[in-house]
N, C-alpha and C positions, 0 to 999 in steps of 0.2 A: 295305163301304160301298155303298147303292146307287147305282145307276148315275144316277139324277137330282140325286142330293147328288154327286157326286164329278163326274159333267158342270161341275153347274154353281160348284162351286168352282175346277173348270180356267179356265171363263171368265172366274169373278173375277178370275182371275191373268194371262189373255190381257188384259183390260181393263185391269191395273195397268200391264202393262210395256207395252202401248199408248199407255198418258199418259205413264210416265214416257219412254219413247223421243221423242214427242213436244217432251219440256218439252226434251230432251237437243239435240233438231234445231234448237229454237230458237236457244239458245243459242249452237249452232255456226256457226250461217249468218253472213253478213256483216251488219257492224253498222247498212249503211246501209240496209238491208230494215224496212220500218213495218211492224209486225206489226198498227196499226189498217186501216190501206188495202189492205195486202194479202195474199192468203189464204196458207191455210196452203200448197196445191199451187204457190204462189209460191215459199216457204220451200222447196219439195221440189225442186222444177226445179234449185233453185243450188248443191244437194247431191245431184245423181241419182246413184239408187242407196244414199240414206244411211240415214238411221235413220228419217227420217220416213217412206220411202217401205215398212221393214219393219214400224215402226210399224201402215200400212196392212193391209197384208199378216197381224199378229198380230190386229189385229182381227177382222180376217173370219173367222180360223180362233178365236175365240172366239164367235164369231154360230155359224158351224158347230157348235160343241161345246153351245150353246141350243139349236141345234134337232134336235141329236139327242139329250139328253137329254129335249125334250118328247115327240116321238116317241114314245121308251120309255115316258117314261110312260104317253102313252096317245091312238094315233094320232087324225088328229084327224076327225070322222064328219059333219061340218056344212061348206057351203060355205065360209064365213067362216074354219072353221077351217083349212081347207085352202088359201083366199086368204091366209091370213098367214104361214100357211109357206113358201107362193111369195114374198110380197114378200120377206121376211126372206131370200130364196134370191136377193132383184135388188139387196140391197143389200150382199149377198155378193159378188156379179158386179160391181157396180157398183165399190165398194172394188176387189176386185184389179186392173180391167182400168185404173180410176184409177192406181194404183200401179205396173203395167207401163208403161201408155202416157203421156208425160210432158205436161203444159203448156207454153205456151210462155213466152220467158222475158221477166219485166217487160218492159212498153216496146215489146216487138216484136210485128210480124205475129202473126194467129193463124193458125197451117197445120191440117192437116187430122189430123194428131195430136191437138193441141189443142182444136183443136171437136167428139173423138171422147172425150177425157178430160173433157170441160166436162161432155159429154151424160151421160155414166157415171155422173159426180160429181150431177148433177140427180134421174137415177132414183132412187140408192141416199138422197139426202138426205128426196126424198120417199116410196120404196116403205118406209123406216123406221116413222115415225110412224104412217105407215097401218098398218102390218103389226102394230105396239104399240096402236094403238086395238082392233084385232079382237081381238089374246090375253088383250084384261082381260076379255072374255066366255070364257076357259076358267076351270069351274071350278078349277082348283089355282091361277090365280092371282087369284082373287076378293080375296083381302086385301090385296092390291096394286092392284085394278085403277082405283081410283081415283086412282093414282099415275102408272099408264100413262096413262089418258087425259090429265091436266091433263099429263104432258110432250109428250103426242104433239100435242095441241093447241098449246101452245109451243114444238113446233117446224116447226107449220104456219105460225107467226105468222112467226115467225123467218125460216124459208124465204120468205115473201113477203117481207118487207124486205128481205132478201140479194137478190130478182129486180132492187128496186126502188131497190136501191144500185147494184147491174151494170149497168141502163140508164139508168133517166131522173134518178136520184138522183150518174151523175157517179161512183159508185165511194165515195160520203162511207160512211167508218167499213165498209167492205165488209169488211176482215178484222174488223172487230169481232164484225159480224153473222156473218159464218160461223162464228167459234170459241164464240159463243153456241148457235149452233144445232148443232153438233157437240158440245158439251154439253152438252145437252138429251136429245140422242140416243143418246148414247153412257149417258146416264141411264134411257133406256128399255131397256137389254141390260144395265145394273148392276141393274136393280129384277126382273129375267125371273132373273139369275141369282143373286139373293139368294135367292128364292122357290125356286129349284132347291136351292141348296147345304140350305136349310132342312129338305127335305122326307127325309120317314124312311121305313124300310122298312116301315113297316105302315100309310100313306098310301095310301089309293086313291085314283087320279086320275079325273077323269071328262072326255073331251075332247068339245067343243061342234063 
């Protein structure tokens, strides 16, 4: 099998048990948590250490497995190509250091924990979509890339509303807009690793 199909079929798999650990965290947390009002690192605080926060953690190591399956196909020789390998590398960073360092918990002070998981959670939400807008210009994912863009624009949109509910919007519908825009996102690394899993061994890639 080659290594660009079987990368990216592992990610398919990191992505699934990422949702479904997700849907698992929900469930388990306390009933009195609104999952409109509040996000999901809300949900992860009141179970640290649980499934949401490996949840985190399987994803990133599925974004790792996209970007070394692009890699092999075929390094990338263009500035842009090379910027979206990095972002795609800060919202790697961003997820795990999310995931180690916890939020605080409803209600309370923000400490300095907090405001360093807020920061993390920021990068990795917007270095995404950017990072998915520059890879619909690699050829091998040309037949997707009108896909990529209409998500990553969707979840530029998304991320402003989510700023715009955290400040001056009072918090209205703030887990709503987060779990929209985390899937949106998590849709831009399902449409990167369907185009992976598809691709055959006698595919040439040509990278931008």
């Amino acid at each position: 099998m080659p290594v660009t199909r079987s990368t990216g079929l592992l990610a398919l798999g990191g992505i699934a048990l990422a949702a479904l650990l997700t849907v698992i965290g929900h469930l388990e947390v306390n009933d009195d948590l609104n999952p409109w009002a509040l996000t999901i690192s809300d949900f992860a605080v009141s179970d640290r250490g649980g499934v949401i926060d490996i949840a985190m953690v399987v994803l990133a190591l599925a974004t790792v497995a996209l970007l070394y399956g692009l890699r092999r196909a075929s390094p990338p020789r263009s500035r842009s190509g090379r910027t979206a390998e990095l972002l795609l590398g800060a919202w790697v960073g961003g997820l795990l250091l999310a995931a180690v360092v916890p939020t605080n918990e409803p209600g309370t002070a923000m400490t300095t924990a907090a405001y360093l998981h807020r920061y993390a959670s920021v990068i990795a939400f917007l270095a995404l979509p950017v990072g998915g807008w520059l890879l619909a210009r690699r050829d091998q994912l040309t037949p997707a890339a009108r896909w990529l863009r209409g998500l990553a624009v969707a979840s530029l949109v998304l991320a402003v509303a989510m700023v715009w509910s955290a400040y001056p919007g009072d918090r209205v519908l703030l887990g709503l807009a987060e779990r929209l825009l985390i899937l949106t996102e998590v849709g831009v690394l399902t449409v990167v690793a369907l185009v992976l899993a598809r691709s055959g061994s006698s595919t040439r890639v040509v990278a931008v």
